[in-house]
C-alpha positions as CSV (number, residue, x, y, z in Angstrom):
1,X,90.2,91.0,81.2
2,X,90.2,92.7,84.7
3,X,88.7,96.3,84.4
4,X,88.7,99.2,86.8
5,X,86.2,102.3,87.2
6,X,88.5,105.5,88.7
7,X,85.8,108.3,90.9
8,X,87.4,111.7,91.0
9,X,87.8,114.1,93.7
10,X,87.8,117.2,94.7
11,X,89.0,119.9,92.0
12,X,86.5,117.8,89.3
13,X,84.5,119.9,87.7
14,X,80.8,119.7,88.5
15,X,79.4,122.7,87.9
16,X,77.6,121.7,85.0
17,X,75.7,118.4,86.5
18,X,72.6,119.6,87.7
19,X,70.6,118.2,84.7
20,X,72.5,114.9,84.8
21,X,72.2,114.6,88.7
22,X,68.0,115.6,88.4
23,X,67.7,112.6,85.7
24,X,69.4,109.7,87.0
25,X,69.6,110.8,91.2
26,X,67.8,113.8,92.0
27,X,67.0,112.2,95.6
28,X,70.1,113.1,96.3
29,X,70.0,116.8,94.9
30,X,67.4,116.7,97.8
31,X,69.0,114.9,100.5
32,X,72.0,116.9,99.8
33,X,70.1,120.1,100.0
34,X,68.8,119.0,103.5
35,X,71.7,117.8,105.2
36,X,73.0,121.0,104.0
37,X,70.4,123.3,105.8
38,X,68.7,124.0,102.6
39,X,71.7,125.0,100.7
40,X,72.3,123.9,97.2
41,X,75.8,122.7,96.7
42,X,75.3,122.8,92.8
43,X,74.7,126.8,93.3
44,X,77.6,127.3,95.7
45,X,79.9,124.8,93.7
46,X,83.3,126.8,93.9
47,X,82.7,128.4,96.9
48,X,84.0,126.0,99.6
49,X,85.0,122.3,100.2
50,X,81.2,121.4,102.2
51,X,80.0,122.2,98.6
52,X,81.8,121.0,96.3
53,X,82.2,117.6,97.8
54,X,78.5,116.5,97.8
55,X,78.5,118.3,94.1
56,X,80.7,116.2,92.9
57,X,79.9,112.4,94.8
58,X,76.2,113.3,93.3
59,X,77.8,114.0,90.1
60,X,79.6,110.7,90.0
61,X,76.4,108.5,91.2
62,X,74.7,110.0,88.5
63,X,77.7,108.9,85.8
64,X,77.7,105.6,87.1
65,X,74.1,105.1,86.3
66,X,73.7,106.4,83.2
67,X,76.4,103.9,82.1
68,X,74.2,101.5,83.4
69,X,75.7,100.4,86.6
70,X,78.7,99.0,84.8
71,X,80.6,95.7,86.7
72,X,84.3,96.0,87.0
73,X,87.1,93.4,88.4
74,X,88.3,97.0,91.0
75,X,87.2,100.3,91.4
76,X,89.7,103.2,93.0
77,X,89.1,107.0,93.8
78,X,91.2,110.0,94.2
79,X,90.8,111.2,97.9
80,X,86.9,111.8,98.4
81,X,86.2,109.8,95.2
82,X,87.1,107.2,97.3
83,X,83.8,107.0,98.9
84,X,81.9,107.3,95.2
85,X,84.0,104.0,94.9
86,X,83.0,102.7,97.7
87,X,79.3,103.4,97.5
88,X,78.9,102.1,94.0
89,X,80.9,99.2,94.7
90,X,77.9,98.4,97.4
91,X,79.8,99.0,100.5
92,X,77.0,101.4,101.9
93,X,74.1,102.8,100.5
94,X,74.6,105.9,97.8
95,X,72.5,107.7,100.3
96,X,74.6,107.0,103.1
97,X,78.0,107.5,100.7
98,X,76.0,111.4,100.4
99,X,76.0,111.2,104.7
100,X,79.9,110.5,104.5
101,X,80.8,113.3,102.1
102,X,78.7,115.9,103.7
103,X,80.3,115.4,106.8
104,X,84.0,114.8,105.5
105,X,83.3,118.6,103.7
106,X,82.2,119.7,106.3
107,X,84.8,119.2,109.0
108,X,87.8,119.4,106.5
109,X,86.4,123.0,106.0
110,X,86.3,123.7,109.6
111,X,89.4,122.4,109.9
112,X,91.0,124.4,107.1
113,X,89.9,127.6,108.7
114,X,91.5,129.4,105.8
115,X,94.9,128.6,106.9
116,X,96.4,126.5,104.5
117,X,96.5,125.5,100.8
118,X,97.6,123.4,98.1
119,X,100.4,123.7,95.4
120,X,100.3,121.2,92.1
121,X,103.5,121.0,90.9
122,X,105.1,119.6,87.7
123,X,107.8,117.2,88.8
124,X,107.8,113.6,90.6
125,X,107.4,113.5,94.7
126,X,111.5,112.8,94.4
127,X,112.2,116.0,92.9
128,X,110.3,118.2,95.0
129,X,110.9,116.7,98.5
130,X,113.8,118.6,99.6
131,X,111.8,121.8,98.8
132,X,108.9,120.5,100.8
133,X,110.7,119.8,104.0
134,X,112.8,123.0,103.8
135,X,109.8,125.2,103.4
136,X,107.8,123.2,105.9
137,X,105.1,121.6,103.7
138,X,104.2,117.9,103.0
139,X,103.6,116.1,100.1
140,X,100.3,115.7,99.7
141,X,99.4,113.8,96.6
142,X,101.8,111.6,94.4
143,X,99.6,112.0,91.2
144,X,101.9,111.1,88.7
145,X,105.7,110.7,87.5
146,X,105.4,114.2,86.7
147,X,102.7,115.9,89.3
148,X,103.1,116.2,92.3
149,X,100.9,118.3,94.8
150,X,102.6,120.0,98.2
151,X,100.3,121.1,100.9
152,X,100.6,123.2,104.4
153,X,100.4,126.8,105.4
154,X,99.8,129.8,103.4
155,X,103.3,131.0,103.9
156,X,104.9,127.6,103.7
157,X,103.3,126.9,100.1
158,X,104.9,130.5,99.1
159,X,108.0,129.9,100.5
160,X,107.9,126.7,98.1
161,X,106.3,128.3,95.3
162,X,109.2,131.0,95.5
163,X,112.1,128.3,95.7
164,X,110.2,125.9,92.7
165,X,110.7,129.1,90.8
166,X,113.7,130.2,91.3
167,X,114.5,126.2,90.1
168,X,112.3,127.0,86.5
169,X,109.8,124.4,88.0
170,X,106.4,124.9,87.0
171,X,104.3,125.3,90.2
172,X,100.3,126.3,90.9
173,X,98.4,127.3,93.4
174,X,94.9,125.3,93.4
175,X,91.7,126.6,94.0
176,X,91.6,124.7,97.4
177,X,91.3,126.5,101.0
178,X,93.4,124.1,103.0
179,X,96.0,122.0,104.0
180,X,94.0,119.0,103.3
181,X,96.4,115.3,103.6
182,X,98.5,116.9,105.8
183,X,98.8,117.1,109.7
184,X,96.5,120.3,109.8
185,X,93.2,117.9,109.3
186,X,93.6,115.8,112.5
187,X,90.6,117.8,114.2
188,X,88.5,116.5,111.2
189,X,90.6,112.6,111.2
190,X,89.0,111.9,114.1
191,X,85.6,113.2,114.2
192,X,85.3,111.4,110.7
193,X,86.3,108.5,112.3
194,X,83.9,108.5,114.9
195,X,80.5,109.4,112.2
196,X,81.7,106.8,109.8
197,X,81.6,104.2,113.0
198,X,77.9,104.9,112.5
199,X,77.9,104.0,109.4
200,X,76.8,100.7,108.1
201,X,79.5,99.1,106.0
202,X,79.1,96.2,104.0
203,X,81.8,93.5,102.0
204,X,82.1,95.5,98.7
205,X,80.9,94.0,95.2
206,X,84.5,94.3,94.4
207,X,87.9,95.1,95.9
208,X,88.2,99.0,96.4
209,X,91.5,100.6,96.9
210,X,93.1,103.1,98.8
211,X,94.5,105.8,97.9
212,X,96.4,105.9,101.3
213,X,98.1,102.4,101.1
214,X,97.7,101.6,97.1
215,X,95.8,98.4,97.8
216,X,92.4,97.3,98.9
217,X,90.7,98.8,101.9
218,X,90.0,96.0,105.0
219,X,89.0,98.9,107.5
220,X,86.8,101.3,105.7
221,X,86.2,103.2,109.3
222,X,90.0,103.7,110.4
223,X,91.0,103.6,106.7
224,X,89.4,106.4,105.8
225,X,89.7,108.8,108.5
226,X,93.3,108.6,108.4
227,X,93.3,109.3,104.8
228,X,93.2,113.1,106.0
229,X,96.2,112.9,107.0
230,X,97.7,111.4,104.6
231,X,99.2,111.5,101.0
232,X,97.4,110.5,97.9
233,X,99.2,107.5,96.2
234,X,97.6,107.6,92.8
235,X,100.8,106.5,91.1
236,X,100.5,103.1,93.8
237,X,96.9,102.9,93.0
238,X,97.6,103.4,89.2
239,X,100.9,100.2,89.7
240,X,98.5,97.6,92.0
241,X,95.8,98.0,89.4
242,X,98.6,96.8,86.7
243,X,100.2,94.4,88.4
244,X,96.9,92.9,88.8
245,X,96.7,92.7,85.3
246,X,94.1,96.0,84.7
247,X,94.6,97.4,81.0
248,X,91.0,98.9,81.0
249,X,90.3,101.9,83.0
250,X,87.4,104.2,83.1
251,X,86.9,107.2,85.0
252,X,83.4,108.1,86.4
253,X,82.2,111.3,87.0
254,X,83.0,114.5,86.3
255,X,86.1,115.9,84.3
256,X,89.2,113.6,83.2
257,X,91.9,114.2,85.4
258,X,92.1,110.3,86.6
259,X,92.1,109.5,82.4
260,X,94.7,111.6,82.0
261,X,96.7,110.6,85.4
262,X,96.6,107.2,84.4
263,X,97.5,107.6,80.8
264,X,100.6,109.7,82.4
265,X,101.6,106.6,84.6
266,X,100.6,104.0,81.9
267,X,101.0,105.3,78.6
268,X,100.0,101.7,77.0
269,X,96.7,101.5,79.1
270,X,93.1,101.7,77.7
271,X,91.5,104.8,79.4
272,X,88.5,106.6,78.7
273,X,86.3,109.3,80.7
274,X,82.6,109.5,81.6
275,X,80.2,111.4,78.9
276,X,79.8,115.1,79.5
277,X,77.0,116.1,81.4
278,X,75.0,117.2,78.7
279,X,75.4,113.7,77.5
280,X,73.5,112.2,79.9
281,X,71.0,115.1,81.7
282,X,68.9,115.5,78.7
C-alpha cells in the first residue's frame, strides 16, 4: 500500500527539540551553530526566519531517525520542509540539506526586510481571491479547502484583514516577518538558485513533490528557487498523493499541522504525526 512521510515548514514548532536534536543529530546542532556565526538557532527560535528554519530541518532529521529511517512509496514538504524531504529521501546529504536551509533563511530574511507579512485565513483560495487582488496581495499558500494564507505588504495584509472582516471571515496575522511566496522574494529566488547550483544533487530514494507544481520534482536547482515566488499547493500535493493511491500519511517533525491539513483535504485518510520531542530526546 503506497505510503507517504509529510516534513513541515516554517511556523512548526521546534522550540522544544533540543534534547531530541542532541540524541539522534547533534552534528548538526553544531554545524548549524557554525554556519550561523556561533549562534544557536534553538535559543533564538521565534526570533527570525535564519533561525527558525535550521531549527526546525534539524528538528525533522532528528524525527526521521528516531522512527528509524522509515521507507515510504513518496515523501512531500510544506515550503522549506521540502528540503527535509528531499534530504531524507537521499537527494543530498542531511548536512548539505542543513547548507540549503541556512542559506534559504537567510536570504528570505534579507529579503523580507520587515516589509511584508502573512495572513492565514479560514476560507478556500476561491473565496478570498477577489479580496487579494483588490488589496494588492497574493495568495500564498492553498493549504486546504478551508485555509488559505494571503501574503504581501504590511498595509496590503491590513487592507485585507479589514475587508475579510467586514465579510465575518475569520482571518490571522502569522508570526512571520515577510512576504514570503510572493514577488517580494525575487532578490532571494535567485541567489538561492545560484548556492543550490553548488549543491550536489542526487536521484532521490523516492519521488519527492513539490509544493509549487503538486507533483515530483525533476529540477531540484530551478525548482526550488522558484518556489519563493510562488504559492504553496498543499491541497495539489495532498490530491497527486491520492490519486496515486496514498491512504497512509505521516508527518515528520515537529507539530501536526500537515496531519491535520491532510485530514482536512482527505477526511478518509490514515494520518498520524511524529512523537513529541520528549518522546524521543530522553
Amino acid at each position: 500500500m503506497p505510503t507517504a512521510l509529510l516534513f513541515p515548514g516554517q511556523g512548526a514548532p521546534a522550540a522544544d527539540w533540543r534534547d531530541a536534536i542532541a540524541r539522534w543529530c547533534p552534528e548538526l546542532l553544531a554545524e548549524a551553530r557554525r554556519l550561523l556565526g556561533g549562534r544557536d538557532p534553538l535559543e533564538r527560535f521565534g526570533t527570525g526566519t535564519e533561525f527558525d528554519q535550521p531549527a526546525i530541518y534539524s528538528a525533522s532529521i532528528a524525527a526521521f531517525a528516531a522512527a528509524g529511517r522509515p521507507a515510504a512509496t513518496f515523501h512531500a514538504g510544506h515550503s522549506m520542509g521540502e528540503i527535509a524531504a528531499l534530504a531524507c529521501a537521499g537527494a543530498f546529504s542531511e548536512r548539505d540539506g542543513l547548507r540549503v536551509v541556512v542559506e534559504r533563511g537567510r536570504l528570505m530574511a534579507a529579503a523580507a526586510g520587515g516589509a511584508g507579512a502573512m495572513l492565514a485565513v479560514r476560507v478556500g483560495a476561491d473565496e478570498v481571491a477577489g479580496t487579494a487582488a483588490a488589496s494588492g496581495v497574493v495568495i500564498a499558500n492553498l493549504n486546504s479547502p478551508s485555509q488559505t494564507v494571503l501574503s504581501g505588504p504590511v498595509p496590503a495584509i491590513e487592507r485585507a484583514a479589514a475587508e475579510l472582516g467586514e465579510r465575518g471571515i475569520k482571518a490571522k496575522r502569522l508570526a512571520i516577518g515577510g512576504a514570503f511566496h510572493s514577488p517580494a522574494m525575487a532578490p532571494a529566488a535567485e541567489r538561492f538558485r545560484r548556492f543550490l547550483a553548488g549543491i550536489r544533487f542526487k536521484a532521490p530514494s523516492v519521488p519527492v513533490l513539490s509544493g509549487r507544481t503538486g507533483r515530483a520534482f525533476t529540477d531540484p536547482v530551478s525548482e526550488l528557487a522558484a518556489s519563493l515566488l510562488a504559492p504553496v499547493r498543499w491541497i495539489d500535493v495532498v490530491a497527486s498523493l491520492d490519486a496515486a493511491g496514498v491512504t497512509s500519511f505521516r508527518e515528520i517533525g515537529p507539530g501536526r499541522a500537515l496531519t491535520g491539513l491532510v485530514r482536512k483535504i482527505l477526511p478518509s485518510a490514515d494520518a498520524e504525526a511524529s512523537a513529541p520531542p520528549e518522546a524521543i530526546g530522553a
